[in-house]
mmCIF file of the N, C-alpha and C atoms, coordinates in Angstrom:
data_MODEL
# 
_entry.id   MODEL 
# 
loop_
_atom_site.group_PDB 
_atom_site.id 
_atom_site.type_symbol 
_atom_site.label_atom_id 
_atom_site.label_alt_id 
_atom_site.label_comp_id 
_atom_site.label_asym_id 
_atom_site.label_entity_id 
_atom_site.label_seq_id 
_atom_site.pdbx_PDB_ins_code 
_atom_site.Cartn_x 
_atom_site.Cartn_y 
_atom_site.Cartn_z 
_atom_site.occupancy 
_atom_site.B_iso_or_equiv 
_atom_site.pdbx_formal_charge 
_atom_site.auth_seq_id 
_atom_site.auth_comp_id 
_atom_site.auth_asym_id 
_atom_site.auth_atom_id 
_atom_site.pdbx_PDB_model_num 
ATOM 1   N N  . UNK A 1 1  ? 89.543  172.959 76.224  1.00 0.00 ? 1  UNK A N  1 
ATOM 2   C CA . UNK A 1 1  ? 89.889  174.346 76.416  1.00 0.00 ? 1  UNK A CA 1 
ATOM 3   C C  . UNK A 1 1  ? 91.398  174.492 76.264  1.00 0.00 ? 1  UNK A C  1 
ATOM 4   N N  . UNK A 1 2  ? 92.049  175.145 75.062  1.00 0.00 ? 2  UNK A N  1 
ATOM 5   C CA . UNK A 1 2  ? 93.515  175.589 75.119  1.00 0.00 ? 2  UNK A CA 1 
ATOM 6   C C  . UNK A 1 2  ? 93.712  174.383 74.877  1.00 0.00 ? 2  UNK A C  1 
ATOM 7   N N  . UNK A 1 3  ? 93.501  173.081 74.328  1.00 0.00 ? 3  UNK A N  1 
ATOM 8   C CA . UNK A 1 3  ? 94.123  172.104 73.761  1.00 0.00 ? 3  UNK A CA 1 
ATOM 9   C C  . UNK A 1 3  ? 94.387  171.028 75.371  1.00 0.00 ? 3  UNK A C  1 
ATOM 10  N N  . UNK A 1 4  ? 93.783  171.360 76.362  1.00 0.00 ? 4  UNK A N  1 
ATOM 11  C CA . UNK A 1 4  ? 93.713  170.627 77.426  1.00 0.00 ? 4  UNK A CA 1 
ATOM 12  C C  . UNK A 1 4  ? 92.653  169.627 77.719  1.00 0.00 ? 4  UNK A C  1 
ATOM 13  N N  . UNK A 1 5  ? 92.716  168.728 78.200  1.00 0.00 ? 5  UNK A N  1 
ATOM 14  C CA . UNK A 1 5  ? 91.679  167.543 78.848  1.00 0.00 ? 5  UNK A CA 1 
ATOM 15  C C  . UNK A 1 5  ? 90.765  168.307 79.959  1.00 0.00 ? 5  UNK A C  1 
ATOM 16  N N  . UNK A 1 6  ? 89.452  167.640 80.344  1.00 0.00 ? 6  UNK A N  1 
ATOM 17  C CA . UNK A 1 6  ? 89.551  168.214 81.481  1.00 0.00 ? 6  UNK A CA 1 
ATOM 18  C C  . UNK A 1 6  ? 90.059  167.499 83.012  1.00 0.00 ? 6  UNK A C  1 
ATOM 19  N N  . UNK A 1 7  ? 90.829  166.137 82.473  1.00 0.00 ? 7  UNK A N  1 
ATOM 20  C CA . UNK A 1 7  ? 91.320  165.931 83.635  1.00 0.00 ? 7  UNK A CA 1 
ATOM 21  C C  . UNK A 1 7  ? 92.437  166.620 84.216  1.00 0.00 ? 7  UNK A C  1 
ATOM 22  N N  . UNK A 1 8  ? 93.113  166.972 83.039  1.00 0.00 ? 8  UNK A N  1 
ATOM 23  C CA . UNK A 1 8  ? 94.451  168.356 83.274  1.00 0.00 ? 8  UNK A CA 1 
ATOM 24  C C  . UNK A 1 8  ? 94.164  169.384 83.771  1.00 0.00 ? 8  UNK A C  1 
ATOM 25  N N  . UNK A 1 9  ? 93.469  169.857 83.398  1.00 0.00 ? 9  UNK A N  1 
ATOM 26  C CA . UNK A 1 9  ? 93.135  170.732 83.605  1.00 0.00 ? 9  UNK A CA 1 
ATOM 27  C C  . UNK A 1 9  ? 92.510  170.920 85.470  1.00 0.00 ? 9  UNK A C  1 
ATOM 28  N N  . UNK A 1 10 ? 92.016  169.732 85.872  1.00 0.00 ? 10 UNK A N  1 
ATOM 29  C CA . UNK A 1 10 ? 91.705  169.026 87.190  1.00 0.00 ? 10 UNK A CA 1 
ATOM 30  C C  . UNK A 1 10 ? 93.023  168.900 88.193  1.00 0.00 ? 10 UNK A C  1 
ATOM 31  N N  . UNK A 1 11 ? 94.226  167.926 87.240  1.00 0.00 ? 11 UNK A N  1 
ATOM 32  C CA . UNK A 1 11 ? 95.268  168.066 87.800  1.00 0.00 ? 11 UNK A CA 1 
ATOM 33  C C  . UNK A 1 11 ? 96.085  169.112 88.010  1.00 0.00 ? 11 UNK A C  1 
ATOM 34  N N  . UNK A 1 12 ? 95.678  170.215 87.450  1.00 0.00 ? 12 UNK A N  1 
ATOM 35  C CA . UNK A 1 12 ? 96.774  171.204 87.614  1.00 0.00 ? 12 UNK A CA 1 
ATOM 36  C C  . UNK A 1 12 ? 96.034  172.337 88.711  1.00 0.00 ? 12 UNK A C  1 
ATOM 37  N N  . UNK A 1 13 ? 94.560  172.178 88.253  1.00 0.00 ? 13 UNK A N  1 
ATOM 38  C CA . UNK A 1 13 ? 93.289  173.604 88.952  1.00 0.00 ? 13 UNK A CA 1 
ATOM 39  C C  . UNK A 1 13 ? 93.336  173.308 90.741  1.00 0.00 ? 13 UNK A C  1 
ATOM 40  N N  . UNK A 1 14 ? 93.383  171.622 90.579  1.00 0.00 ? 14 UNK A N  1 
ATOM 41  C CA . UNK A 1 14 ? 92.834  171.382 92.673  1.00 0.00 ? 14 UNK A CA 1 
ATOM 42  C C  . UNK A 1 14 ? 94.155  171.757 93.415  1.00 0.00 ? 14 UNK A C  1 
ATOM 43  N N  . UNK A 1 15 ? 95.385  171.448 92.964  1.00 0.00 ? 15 UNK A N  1 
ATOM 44  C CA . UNK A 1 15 ? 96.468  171.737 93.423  1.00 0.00 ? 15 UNK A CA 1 
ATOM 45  C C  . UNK A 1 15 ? 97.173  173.145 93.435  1.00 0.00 ? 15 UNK A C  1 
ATOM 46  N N  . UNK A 1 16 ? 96.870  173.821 92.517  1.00 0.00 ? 16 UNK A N  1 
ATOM 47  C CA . UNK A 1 16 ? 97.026  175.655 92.929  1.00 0.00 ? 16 UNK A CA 1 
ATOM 48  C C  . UNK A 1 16 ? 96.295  176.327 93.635  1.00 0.00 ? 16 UNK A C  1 
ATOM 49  N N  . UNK A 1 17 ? 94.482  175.557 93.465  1.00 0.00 ? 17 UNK A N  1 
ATOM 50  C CA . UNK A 1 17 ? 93.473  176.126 94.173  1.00 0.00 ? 17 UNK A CA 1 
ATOM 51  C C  . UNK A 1 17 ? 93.517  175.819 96.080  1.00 0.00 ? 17 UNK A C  1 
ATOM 52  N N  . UNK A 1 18 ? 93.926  174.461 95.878  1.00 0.00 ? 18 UNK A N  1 
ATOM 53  C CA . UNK A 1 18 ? 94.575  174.491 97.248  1.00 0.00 ? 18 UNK A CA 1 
ATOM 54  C C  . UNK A 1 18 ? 95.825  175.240 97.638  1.00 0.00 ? 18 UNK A C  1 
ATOM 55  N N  . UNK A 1 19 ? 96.269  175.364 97.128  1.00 0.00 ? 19 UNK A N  1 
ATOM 56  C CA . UNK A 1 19 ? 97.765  176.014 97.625  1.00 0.00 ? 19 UNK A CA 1 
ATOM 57  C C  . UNK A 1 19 ? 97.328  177.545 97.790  1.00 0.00 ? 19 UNK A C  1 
ATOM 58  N N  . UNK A 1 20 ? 96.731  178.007 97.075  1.00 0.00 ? 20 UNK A N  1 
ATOM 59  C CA . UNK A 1 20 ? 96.377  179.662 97.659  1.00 0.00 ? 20 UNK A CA 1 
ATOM 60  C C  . UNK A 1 20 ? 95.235  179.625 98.387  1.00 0.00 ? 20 UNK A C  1 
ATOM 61  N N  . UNK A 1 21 ? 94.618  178.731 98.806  1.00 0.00 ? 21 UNK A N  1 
ATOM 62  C CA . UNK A 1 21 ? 93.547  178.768 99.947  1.00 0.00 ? 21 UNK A CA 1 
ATOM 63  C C  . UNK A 1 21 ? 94.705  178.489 101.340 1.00 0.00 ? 21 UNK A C  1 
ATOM 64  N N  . UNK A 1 22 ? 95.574  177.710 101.393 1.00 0.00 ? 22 UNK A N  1 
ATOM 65  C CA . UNK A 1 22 ? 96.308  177.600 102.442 1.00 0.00 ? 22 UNK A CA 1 
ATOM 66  C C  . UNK A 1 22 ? 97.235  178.649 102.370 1.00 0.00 ? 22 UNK A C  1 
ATOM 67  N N  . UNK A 1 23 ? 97.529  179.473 102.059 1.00 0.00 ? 23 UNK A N  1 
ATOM 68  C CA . UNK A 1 23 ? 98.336  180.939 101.879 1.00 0.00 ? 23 UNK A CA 1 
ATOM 69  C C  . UNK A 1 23 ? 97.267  181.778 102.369 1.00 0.00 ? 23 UNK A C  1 
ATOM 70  N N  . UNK A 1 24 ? 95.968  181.415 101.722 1.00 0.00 ? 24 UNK A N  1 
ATOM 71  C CA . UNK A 1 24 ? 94.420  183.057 102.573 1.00 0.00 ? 24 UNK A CA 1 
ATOM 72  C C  . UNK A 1 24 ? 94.733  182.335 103.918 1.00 0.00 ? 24 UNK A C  1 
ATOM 73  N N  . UNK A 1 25 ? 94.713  181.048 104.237 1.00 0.00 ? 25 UNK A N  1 
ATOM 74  C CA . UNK A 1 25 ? 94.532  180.912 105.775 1.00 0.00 ? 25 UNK A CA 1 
ATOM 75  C C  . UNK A 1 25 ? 96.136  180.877 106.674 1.00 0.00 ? 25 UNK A C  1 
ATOM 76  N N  . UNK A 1 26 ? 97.107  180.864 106.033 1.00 0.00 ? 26 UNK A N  1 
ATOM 77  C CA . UNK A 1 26 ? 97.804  181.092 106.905 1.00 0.00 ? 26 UNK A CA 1 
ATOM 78  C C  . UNK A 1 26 ? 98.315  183.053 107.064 1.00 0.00 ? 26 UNK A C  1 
ATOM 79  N N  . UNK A 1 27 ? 97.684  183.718 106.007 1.00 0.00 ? 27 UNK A N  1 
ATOM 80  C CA . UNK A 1 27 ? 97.524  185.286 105.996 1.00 0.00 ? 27 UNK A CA 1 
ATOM 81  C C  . UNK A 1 27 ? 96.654  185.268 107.033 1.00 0.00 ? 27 UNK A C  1 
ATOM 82  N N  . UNK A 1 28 ? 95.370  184.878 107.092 1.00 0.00 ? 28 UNK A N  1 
ATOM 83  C CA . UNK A 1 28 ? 94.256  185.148 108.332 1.00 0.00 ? 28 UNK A CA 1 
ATOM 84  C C  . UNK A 1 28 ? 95.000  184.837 109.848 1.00 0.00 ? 28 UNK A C  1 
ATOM 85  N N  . UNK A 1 29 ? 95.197  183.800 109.517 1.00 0.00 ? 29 UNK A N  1 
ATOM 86  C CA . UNK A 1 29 ? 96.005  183.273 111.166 1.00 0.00 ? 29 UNK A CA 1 
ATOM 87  C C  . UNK A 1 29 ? 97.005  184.411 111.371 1.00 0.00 ? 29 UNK A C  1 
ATOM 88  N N  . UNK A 1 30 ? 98.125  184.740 110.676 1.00 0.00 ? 30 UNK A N  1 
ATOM 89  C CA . UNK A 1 30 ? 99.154  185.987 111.120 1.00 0.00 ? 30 UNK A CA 1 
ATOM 90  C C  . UNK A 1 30 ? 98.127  187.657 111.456 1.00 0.00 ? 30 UNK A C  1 
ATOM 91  N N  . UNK A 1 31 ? 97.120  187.760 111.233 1.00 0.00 ? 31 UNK A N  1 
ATOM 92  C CA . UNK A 1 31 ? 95.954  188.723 110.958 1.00 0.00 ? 31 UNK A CA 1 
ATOM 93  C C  . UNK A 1 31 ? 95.988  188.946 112.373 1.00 0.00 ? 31 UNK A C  1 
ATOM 94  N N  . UNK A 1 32 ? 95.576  187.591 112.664 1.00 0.00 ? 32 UNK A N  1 
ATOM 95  C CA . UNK A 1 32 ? 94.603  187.284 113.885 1.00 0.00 ? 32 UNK A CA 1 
ATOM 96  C C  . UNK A 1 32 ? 95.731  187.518 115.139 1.00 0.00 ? 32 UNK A C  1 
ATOM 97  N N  . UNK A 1 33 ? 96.629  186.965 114.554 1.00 0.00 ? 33 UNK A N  1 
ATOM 98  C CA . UNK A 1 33 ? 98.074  186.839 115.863 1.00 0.00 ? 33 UNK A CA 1 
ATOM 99  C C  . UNK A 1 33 ? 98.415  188.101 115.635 1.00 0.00 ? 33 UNK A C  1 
ATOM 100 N N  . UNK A 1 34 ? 98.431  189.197 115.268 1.00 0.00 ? 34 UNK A N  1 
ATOM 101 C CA . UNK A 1 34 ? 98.700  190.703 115.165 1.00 0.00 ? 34 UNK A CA 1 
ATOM 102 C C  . UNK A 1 34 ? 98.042  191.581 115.634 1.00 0.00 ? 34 UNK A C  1 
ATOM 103 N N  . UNK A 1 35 ? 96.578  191.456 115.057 1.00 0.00 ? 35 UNK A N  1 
ATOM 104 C CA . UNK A 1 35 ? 95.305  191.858 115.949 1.00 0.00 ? 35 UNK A CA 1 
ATOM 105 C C  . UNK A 1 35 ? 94.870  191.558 117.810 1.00 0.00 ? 35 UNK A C  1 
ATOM 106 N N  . UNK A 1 36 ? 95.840  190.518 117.587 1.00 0.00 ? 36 UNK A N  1 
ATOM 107 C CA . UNK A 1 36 ? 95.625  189.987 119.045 1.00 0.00 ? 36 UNK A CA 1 
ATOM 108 C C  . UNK A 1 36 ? 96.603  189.744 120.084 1.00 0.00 ? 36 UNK A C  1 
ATOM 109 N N  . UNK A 1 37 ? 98.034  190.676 119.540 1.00 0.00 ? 37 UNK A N  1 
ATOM 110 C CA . UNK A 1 37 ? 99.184  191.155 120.409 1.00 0.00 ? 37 UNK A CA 1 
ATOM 111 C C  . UNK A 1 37 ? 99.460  189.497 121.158 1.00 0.00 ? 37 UNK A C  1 
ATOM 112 N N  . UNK A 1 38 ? 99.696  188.631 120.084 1.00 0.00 ? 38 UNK A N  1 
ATOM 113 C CA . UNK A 1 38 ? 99.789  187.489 120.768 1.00 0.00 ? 38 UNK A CA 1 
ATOM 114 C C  . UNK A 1 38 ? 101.201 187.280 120.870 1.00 0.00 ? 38 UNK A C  1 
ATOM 115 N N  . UNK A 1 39 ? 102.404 188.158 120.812 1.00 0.00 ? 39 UNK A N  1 
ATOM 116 C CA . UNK A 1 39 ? 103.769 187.839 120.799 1.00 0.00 ? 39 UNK A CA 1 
ATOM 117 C C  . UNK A 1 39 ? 104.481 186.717 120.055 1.00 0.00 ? 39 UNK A C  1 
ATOM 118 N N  . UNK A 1 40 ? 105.961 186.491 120.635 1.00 0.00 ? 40 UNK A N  1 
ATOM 119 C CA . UNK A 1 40 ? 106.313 185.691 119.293 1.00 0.00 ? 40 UNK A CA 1 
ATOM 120 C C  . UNK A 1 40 ? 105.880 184.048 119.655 1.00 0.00 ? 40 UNK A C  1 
ATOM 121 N N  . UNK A 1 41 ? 105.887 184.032 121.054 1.00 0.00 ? 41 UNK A N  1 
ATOM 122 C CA . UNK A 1 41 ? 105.236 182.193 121.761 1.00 0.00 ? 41 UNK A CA 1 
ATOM 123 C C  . UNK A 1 41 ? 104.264 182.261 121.049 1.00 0.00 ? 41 UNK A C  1 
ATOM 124 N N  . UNK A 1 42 ? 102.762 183.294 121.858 1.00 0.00 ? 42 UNK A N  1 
ATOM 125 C CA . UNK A 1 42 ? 101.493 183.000 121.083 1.00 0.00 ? 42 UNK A CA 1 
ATOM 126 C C  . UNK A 1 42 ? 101.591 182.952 119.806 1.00 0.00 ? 42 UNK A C  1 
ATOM 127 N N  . UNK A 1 43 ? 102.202 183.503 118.702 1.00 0.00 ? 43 UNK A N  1 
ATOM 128 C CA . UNK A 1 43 ? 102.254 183.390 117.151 1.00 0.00 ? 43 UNK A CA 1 
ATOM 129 C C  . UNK A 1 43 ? 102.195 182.025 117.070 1.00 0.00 ? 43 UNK A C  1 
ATOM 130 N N  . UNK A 1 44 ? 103.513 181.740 117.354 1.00 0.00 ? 44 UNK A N  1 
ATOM 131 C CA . UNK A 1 44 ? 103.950 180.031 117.130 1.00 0.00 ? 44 UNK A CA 1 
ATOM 132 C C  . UNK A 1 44 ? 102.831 178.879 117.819 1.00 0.00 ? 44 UNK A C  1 
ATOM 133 N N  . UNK A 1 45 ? 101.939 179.544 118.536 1.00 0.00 ? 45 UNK A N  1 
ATOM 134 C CA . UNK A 1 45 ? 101.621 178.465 119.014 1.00 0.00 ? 45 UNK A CA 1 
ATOM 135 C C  . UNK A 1 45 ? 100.092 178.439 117.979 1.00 0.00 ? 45 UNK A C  1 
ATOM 136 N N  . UNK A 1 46 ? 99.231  179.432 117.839 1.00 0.00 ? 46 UNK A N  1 
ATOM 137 C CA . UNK A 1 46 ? 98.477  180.014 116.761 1.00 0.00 ? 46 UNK A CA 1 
ATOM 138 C C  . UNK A 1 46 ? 98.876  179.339 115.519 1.00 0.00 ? 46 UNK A C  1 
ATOM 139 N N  . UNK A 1 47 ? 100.014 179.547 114.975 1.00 0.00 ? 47 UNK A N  1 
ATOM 140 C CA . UNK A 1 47 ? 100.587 178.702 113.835 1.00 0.00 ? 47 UNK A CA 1 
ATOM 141 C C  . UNK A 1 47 ? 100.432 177.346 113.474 1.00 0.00 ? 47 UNK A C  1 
ATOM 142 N N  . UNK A 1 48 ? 100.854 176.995 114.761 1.00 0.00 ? 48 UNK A N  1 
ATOM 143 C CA . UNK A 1 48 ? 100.774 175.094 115.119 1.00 0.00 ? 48 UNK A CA 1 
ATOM 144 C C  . UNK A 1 48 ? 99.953  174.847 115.178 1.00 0.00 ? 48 UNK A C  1 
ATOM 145 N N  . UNK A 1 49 ? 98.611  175.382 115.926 1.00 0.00 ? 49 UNK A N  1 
ATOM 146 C CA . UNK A 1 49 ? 97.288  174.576 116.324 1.00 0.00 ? 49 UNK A CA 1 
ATOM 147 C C  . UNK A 1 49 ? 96.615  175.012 115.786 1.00 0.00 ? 49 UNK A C  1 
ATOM 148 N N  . UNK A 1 50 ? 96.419  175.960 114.786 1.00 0.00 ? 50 UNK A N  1 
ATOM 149 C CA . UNK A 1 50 ? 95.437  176.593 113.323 1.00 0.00 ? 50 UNK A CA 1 
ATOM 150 C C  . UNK A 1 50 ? 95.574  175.921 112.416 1.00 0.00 ? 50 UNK A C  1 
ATOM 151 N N  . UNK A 1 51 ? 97.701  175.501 112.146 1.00 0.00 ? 51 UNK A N  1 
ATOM 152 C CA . UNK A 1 51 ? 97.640  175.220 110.434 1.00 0.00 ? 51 UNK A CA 1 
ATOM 153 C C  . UNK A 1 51 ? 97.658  173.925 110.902 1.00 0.00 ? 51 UNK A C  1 
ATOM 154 N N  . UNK A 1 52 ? 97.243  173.036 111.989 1.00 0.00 ? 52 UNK A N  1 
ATOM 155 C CA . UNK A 1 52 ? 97.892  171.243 112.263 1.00 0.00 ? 52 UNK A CA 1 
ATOM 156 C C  . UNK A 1 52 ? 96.767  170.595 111.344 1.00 0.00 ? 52 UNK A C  1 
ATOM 157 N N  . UNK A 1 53 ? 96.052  170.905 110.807 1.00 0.00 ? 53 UNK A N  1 
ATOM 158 C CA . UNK A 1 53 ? 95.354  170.358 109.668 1.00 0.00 ? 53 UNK A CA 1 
ATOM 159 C C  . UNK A 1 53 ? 95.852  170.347 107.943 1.00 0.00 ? 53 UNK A C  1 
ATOM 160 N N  . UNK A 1 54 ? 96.136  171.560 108.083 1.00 0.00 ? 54 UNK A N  1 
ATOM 161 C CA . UNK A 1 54 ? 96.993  172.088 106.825 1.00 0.00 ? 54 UNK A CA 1 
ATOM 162 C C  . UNK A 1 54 ? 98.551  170.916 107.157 1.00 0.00 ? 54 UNK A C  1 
ATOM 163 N N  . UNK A 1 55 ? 98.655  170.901 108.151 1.00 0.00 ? 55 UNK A N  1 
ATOM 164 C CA . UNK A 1 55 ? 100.465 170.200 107.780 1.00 0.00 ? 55 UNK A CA 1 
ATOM 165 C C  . UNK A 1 55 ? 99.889  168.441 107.434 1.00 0.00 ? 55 UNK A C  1 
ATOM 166 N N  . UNK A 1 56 ? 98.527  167.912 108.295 1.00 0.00 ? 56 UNK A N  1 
ATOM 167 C CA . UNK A 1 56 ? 98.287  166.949 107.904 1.00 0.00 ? 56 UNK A CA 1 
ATOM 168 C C  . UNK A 1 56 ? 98.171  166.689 106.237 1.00 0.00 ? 56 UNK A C  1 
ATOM 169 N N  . UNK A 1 57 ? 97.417  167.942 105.838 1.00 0.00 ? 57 UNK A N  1 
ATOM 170 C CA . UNK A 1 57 ? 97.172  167.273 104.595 1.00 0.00 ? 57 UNK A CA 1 
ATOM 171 C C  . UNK A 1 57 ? 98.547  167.320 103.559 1.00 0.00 ? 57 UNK A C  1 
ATOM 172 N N  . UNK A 1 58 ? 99.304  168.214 103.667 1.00 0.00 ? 58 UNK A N  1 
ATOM 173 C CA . UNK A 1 58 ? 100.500 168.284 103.128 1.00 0.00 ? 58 UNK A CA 1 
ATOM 174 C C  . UNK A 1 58 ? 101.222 166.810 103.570 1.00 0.00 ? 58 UNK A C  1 
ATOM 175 N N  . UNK A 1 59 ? 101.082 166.751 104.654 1.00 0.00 ? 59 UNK A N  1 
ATOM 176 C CA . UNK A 1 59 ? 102.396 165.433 104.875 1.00 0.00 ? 59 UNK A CA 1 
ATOM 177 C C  . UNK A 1 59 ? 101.476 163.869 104.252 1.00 0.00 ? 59 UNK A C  1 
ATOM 178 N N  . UNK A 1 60 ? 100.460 164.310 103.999 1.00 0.00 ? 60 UNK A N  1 
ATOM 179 C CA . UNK A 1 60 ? 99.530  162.756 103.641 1.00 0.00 ? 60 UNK A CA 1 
ATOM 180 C C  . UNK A 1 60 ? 100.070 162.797 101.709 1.00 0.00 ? 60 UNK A C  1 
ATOM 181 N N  . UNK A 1 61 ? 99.908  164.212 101.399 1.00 0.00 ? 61 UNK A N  1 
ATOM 182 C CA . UNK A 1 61 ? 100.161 164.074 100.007 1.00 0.00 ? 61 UNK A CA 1 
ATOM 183 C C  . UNK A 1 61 ? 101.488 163.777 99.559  1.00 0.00 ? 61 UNK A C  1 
ATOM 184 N N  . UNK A 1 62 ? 102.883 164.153 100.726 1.00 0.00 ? 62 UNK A N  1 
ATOM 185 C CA . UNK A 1 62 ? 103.844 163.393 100.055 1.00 0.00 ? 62 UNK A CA 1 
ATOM 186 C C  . UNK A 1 62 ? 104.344 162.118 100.595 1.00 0.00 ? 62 UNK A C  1 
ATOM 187 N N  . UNK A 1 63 ? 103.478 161.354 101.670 1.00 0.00 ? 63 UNK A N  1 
ATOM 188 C CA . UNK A 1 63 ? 103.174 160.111 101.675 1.00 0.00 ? 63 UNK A CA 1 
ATOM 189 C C  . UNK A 1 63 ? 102.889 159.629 100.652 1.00 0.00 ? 63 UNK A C  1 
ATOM 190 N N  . UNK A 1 64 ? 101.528 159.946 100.027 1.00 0.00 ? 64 UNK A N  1 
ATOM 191 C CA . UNK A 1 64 ? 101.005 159.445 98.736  1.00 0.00 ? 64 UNK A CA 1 
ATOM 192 C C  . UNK A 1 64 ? 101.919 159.115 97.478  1.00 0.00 ? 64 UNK A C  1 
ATOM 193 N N  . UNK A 1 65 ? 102.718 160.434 97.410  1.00 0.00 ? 65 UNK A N  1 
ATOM 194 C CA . UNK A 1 65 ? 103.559 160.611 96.257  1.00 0.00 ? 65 UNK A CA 1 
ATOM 195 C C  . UNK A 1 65 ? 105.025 159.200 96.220  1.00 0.00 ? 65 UNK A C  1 
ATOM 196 N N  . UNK A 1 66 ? 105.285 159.377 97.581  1.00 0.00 ? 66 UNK A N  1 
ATOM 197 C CA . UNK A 1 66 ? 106.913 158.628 97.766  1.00 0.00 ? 66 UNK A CA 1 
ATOM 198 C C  . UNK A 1 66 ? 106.084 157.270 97.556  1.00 0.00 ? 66 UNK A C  1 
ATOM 199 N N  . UNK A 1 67 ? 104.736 156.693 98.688  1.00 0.00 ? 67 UNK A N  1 
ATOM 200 C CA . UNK A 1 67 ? 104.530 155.373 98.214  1.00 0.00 ? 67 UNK A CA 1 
ATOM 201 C C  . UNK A 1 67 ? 104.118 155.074 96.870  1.00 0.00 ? 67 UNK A C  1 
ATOM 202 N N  . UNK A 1 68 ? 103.831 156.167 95.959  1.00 0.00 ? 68 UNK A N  1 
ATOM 203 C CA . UNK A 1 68 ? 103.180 155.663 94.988  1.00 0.00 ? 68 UNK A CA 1 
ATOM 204 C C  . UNK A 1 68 ? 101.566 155.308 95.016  1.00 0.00 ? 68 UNK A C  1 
ATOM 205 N N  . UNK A 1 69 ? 100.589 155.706 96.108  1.00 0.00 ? 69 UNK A N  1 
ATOM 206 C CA . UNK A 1 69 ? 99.535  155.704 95.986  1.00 0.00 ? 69 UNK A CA 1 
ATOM 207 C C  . UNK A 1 69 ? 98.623  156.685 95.064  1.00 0.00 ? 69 UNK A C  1 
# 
């Protein structure tokens, strides 16, 4: 397709497709902390313990990257 592989096309699709799924969920989480007059503590704390999965997987991928895995 367009002179692409489809592994390129792989490498380029999982990594944007993730990146705007973690943008819908950190939009939902601010939703939720607005809807729910949670101030600026509760925000932050909503933030931390919603996205602490999201920061795992971010900090594993530039583990990956610096070791070279």
């Amino acid at each position: 397709m367009f002179g692409f592989s489809p592994e390129e096309i792989e490498a380029i699709g999982l990594p944007l497709s993730l990146t705007v799924l973690m943008v819908w969920m950190l939009l939902i989480i601010w939703n939720l902390a607005k809807e729910s007059k949670a101030g600026k503590f509760g925000t932050i704390v909503l933030f931390f313990v919603l996205s602490f999965g999201m920061i795992g997987f971010i900090a594993k991928t530039i583990m990956q990257k610096f070791m070279g895995l």
